[in-house]
C-alpha positions in Angstrom: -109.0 -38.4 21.6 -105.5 -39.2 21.2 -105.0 -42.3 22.4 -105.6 -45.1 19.7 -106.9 -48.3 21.2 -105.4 -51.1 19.2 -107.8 -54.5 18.8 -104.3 -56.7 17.9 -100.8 -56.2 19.8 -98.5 -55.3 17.2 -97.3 -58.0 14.9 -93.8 -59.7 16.1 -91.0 -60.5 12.7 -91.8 -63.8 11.4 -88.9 -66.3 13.3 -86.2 -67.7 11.3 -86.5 -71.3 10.9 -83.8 -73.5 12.7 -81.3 -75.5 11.0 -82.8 -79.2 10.7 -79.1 -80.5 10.3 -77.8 -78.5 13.6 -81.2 -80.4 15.2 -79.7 -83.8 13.9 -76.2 -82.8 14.6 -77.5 -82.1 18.7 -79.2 -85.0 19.0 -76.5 -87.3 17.2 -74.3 -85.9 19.6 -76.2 -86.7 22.8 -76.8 -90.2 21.7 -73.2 -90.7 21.2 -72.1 -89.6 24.8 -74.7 -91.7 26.0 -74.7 -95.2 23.6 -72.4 -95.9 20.8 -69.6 -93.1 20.9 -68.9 -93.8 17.5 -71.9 -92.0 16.3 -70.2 -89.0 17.2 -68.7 -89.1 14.1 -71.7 -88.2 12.3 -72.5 -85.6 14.9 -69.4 -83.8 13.5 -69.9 -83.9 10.1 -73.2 -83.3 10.8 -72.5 -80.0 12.7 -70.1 -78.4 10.6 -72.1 -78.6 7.5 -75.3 -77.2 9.2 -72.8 -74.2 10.6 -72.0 -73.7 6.7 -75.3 -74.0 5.6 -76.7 -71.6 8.6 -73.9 -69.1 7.7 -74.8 -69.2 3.8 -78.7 -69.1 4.3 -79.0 -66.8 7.5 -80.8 -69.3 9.6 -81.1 -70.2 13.6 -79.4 -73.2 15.1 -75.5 -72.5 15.2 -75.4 -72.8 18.9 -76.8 -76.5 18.5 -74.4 -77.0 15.5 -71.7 -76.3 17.9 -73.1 -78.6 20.7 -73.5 -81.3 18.7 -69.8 -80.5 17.4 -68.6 -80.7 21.2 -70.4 -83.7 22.2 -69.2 -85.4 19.2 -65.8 -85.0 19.9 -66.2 -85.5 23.7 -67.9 -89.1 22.9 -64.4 -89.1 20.5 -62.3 -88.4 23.7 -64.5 -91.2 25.9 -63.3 -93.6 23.1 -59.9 -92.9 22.6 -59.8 -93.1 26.6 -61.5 -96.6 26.5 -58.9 -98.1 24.3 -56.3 -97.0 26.3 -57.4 -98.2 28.9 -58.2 -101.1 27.6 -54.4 -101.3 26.1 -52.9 -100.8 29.3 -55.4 -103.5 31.1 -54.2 -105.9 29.1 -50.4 -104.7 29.0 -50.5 -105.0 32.6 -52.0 -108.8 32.6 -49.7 -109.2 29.7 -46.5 -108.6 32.1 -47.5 -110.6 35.3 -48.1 -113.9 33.2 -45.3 -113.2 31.8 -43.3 -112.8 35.0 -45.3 -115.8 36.8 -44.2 -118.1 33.7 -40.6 -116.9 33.8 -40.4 -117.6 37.2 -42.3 -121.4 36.6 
């Protein structure tokens, strides 16, 4: 008989583990483009330490680093675009009283 009938399927490489600061970097990072944007500060810092740690120790997770990197500095961006916003609402209110006084 020369086929062998195996009891067990072959045993699979253990899985590296994943990054728990890339995990806390993704997750900071989706809280900060939907609640406080300023939290995606820490998704950065969080991010590009766990992308230093995962290319010093080997493990899984860089692709979340780098998502919670992006949606860090998107929630960033959605700031910086608030305020000027907000800047040039009140520049423009600024103007017409101004005008409408002038003209009292």
């Amino acid at each position: 008989m020369t086929d062998k009938a195996y009891a067990y399927p072959p045993q699979m490489p253990p899985r590296r583990p994943t990054n728990s600061m890339a995990i806390v970097a993704i997750v900071l990072g989706i809280v900060s483009v939907f609640s406080c944007q300023l939290i995606g500060i820490g998704a950065i810092i969080c991010g590009n330490r766990a992308r230093a740690e995962i290319r010093a120790s080997g493990e899984d997770g860089d692709g979340l680093a780098l998502a919670g990197i992006i949606t860090g500095w998107v929630s960033l961006a959605l700031v910086a675009l608030s305020l000027l916003v907000l800047v040039a609402y009140f520049a423009f209110f600024g103007l017409i009283l101004a005008g409408s006084a002038a003209q009292s």
